[in-house]
KENUFI-847879 format. One line per field, with one value per atom (N, C-alpha, C): x, y, z; residue in one letter. Coordinates in nm, 2 decimals. Example, Ala and Ser with C-alpha at 12.3 -4.5 7.8 and 13.67 -1.06 7.14 Angstrom:
REM KENUFI-847879
px <- 1.32; 1.23; 1.32; 1.28; 1.37; 1.29
py <- -0.57; -0.45; -0.33; -0.22; -0.11; 0.00
pz <- 0.78; 0.78; 0.78; 0.71; 0.71; 0.79
res <- A; A; A; S; S; S
END
This chain:
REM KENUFI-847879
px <- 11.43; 11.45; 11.58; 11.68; 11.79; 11.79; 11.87; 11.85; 12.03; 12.03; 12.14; 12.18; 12.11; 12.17; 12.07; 11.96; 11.86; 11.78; 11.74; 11.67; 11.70; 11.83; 11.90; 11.96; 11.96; 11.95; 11.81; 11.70; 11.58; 11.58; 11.65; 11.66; 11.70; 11.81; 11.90; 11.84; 11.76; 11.72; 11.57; 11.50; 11.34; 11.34; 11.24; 11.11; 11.14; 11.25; 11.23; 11.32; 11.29; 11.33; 11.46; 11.50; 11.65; 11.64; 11.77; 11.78; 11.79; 11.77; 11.76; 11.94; 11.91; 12.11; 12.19; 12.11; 12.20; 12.30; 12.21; 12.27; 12.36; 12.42; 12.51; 12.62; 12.58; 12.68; 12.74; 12.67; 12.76; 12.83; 12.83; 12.89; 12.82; 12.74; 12.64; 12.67; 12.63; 12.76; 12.85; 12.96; 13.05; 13.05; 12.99; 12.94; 12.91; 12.86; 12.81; 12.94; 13.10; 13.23; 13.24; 13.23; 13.28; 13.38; 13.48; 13.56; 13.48; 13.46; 13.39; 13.20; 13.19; 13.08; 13.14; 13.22; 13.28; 13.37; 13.44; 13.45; 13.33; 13.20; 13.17; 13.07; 13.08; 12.98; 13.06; 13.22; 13.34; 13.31; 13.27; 13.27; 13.13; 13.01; 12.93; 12.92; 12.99; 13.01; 13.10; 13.21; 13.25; 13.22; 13.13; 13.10; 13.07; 13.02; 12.96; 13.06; 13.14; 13.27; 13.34; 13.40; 13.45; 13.39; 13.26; 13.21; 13.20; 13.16; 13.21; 13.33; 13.44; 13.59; 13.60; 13.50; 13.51; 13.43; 13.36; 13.21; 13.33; 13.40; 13.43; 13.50; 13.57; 13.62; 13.59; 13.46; 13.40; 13.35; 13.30; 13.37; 13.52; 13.56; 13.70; 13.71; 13.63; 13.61; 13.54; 13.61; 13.53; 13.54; 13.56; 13.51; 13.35; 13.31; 13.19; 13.17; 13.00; 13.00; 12.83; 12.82; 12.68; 12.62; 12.53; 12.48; 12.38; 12.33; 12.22; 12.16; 12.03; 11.99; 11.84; 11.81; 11.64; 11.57; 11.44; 11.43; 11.30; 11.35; 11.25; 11.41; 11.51; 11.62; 11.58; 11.57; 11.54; 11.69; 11.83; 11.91; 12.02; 12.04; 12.06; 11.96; 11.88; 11.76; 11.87; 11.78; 11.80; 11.86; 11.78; 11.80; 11.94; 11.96; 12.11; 12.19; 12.20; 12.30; 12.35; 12.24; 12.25; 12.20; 12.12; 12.07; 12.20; 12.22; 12.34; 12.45; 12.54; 12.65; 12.62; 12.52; 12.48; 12.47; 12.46; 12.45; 12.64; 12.71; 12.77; 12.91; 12.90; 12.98; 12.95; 13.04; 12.99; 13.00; 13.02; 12.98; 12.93; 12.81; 12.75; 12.58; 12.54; 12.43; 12.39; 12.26; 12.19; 12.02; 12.07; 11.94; 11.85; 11.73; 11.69; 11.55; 11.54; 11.42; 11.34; 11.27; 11.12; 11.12; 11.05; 10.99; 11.13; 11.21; 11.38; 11.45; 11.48; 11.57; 11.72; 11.75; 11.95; 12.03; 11.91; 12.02; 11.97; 11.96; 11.97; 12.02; 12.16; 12.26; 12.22; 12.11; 12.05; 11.93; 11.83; 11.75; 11.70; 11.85; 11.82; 11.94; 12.04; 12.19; 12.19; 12.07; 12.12; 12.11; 12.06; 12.05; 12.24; 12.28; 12.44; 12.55; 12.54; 12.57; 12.54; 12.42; 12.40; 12.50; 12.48; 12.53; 12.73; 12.73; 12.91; 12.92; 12.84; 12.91; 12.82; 12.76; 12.80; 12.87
py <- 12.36; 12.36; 12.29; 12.35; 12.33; 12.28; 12.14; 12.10; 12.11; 12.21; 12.26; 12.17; 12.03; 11.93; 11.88; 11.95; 11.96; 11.82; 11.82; 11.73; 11.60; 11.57; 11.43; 11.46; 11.47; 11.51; 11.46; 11.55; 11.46; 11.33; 11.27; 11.17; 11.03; 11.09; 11.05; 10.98; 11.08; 11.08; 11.01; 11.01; 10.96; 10.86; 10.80; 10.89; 10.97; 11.01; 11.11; 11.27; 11.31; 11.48; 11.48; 11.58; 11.62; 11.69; 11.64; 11.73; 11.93; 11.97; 12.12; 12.19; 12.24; 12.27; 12.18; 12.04; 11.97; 12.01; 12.02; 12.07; 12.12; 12.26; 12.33; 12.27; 12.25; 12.18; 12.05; 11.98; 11.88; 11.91; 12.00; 12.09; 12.05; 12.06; 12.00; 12.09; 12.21; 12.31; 12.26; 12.18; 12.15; 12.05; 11.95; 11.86; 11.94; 12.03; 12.07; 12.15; 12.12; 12.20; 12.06; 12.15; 12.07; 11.91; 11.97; 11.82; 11.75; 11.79; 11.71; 11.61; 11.68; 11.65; 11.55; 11.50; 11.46; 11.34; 11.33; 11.24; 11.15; 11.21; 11.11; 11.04; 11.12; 11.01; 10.88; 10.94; 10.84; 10.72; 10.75; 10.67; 10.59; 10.63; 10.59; 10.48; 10.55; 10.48; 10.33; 10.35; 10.23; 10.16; 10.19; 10.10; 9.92; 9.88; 9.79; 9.67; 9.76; 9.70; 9.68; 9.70; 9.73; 9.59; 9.61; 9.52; 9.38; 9.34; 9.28; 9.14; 9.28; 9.22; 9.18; 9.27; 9.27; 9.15; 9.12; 9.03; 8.88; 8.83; 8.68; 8.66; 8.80; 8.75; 8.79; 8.82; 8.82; 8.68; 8.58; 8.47; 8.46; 8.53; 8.52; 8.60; 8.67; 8.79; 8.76; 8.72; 8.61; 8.66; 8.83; 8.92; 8.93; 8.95; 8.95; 9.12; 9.10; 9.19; 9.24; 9.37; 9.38; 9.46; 9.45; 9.54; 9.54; 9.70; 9.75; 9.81; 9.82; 9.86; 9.91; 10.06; 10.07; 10.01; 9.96; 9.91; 10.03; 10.08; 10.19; 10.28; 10.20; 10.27; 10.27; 10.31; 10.38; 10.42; 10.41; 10.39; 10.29; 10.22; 10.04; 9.97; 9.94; 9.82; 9.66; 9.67; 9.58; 9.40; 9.42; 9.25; 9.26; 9.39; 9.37; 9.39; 9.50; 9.50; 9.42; 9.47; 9.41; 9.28; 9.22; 9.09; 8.99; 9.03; 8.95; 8.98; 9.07; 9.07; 9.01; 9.03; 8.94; 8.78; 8.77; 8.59; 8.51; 8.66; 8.57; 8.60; 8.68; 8.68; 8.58; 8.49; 8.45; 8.47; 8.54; 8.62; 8.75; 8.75; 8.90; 8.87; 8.96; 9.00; 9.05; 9.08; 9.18; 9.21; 9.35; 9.42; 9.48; 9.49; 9.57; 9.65; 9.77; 9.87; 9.89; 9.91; 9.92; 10.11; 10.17; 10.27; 10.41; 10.31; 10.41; 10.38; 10.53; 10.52; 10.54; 10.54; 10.56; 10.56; 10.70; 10.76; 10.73; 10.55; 10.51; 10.58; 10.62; 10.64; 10.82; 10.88; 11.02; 10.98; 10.89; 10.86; 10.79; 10.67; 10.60; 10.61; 10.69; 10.70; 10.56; 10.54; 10.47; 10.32; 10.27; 10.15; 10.14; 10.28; 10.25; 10.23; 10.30; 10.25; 10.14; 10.13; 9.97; 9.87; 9.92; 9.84; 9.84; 9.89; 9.91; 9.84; 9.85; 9.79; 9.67; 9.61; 9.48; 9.38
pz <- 7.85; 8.00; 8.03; 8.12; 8.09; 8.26; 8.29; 8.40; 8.50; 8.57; 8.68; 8.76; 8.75; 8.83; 8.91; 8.94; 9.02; 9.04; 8.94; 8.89; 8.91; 8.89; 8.91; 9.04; 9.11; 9.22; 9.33; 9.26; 9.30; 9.27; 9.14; 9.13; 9.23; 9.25; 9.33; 9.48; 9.50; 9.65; 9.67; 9.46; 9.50; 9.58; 9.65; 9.65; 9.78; 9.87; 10.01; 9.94; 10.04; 9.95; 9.96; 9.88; 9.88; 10.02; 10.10; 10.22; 10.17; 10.25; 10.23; 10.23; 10.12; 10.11; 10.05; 10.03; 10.06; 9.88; 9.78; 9.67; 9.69; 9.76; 9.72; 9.82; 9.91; 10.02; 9.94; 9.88; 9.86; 9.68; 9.68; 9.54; 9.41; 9.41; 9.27; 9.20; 9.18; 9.06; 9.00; 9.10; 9.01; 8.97; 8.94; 8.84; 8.69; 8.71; 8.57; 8.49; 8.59; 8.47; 8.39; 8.26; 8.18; 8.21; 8.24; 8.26; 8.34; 8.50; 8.60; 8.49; 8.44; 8.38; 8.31; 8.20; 8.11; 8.20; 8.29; 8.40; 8.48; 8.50; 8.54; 8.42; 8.34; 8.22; 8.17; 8.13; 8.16; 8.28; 8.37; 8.47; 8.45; 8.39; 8.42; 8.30; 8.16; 8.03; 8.01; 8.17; 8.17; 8.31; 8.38; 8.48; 8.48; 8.34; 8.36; 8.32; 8.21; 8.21; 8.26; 8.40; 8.49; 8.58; 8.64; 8.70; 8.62; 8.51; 8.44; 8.51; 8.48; 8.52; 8.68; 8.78; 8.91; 8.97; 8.87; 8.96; 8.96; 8.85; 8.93; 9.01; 9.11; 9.18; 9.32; 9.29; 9.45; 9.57; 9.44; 9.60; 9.66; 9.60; 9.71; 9.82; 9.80; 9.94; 10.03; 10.13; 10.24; 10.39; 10.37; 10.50; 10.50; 10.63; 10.67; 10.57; 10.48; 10.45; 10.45; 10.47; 10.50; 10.36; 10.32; 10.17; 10.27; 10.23; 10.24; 10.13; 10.10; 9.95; 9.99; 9.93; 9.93; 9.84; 9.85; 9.76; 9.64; 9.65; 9.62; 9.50; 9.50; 9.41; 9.26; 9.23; 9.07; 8.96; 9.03; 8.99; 8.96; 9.12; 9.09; 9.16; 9.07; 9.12; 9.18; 9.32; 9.38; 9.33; 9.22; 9.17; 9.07; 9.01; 8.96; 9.03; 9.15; 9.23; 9.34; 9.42; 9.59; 9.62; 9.53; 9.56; 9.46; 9.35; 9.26; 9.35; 9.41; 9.54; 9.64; 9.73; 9.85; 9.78; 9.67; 9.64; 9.61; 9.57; 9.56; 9.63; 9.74; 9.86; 9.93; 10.01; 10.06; 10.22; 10.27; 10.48; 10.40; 10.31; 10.29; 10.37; 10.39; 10.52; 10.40; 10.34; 10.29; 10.37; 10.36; 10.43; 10.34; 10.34; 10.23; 10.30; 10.23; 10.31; 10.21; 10.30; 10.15; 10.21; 10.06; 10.07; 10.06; 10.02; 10.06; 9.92; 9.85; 9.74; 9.77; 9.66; 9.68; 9.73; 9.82; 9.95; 10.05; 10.07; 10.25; 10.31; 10.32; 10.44; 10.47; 10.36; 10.45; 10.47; 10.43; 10.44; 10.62; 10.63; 10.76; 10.78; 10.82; 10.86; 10.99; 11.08; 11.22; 11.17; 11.01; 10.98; 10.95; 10.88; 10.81; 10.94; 11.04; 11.22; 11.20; 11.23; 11.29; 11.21; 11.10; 10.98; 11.01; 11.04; 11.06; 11.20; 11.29; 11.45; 11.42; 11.32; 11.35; 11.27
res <- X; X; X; X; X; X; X; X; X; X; X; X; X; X; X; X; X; X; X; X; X; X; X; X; X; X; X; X; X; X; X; X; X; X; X; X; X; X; X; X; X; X; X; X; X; X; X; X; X; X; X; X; X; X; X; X; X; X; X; X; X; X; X; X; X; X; X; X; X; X; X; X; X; X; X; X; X; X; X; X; X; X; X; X; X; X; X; X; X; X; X; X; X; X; X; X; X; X; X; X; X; X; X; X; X; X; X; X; X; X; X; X; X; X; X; X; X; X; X; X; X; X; X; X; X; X; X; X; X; X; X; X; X; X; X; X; X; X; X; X; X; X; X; X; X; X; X; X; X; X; X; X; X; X; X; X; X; X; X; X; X; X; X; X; X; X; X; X; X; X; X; X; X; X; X; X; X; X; X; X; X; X; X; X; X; X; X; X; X; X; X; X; X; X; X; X; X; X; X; X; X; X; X; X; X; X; X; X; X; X; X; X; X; X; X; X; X; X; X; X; X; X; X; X; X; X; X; X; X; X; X; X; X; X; X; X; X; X; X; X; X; X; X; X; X; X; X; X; X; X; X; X; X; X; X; X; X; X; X; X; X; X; X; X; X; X; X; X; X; X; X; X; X; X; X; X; X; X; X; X; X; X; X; X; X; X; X; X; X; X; X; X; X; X; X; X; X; X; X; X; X; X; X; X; X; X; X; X; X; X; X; X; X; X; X; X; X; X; X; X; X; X; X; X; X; X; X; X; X; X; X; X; X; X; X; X; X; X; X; X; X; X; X; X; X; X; X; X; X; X; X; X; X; X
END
């Protein structure tokens, strides 16, 4: 069974539905050319390395910052991402929703508003 993107996709979005269309509108096809595929595994193969190098210098970043996070994410769980950033910013706000994966910002777009005007 050969998976078109679909599926991680549902991923993406568990536990609320993929919006309708939203696959081909937001080009999920092309994830699966070769290169594009081969790029983001690249990206995903050195994320942590990366972060790594990025995480000691986030108490220096001393703009007011708001993290929002579902907590229902199945991709970055809350306690490695958004709760380890919100601790060690220091003007970071963290919000967190229950019942909401990945994709807050289709999920509850007027929390990511709210979240910007203040």
């Amino acid at each position: 069974d050969v998976d078109d993107g679909r599926r991680m996709t549902a991923r993406l979005f568990s536990p609320q539905a993929v919006p309708a269309g939203y696959f081909n509108h937001a080009g999920g096809p092309l994830a699966l050319r070769v290169a594009n595929f081969h790029a983001a595994a690249e990206d995903i193969d050195r994320l942590d390395e990366a972060l790594e190098e990025q995480a000691p210098l986030y108490p220096s970043l001393t703009v007011r910052t708001s993290i929002l996070h579902g907590l229902a994410d199945r991709i970055a769980p809350a306690a490695i991402h958004a709760d380890a950033l919100a601790a060690a910013l220091p003007a970071a706000r963290l919000a967190e929703f229950d019942g909401i994966g990945h994709m807050l910002h289709h999920a509850d777009p007027e929390a990511i508003i709210d979240a910007v005007h203040a």
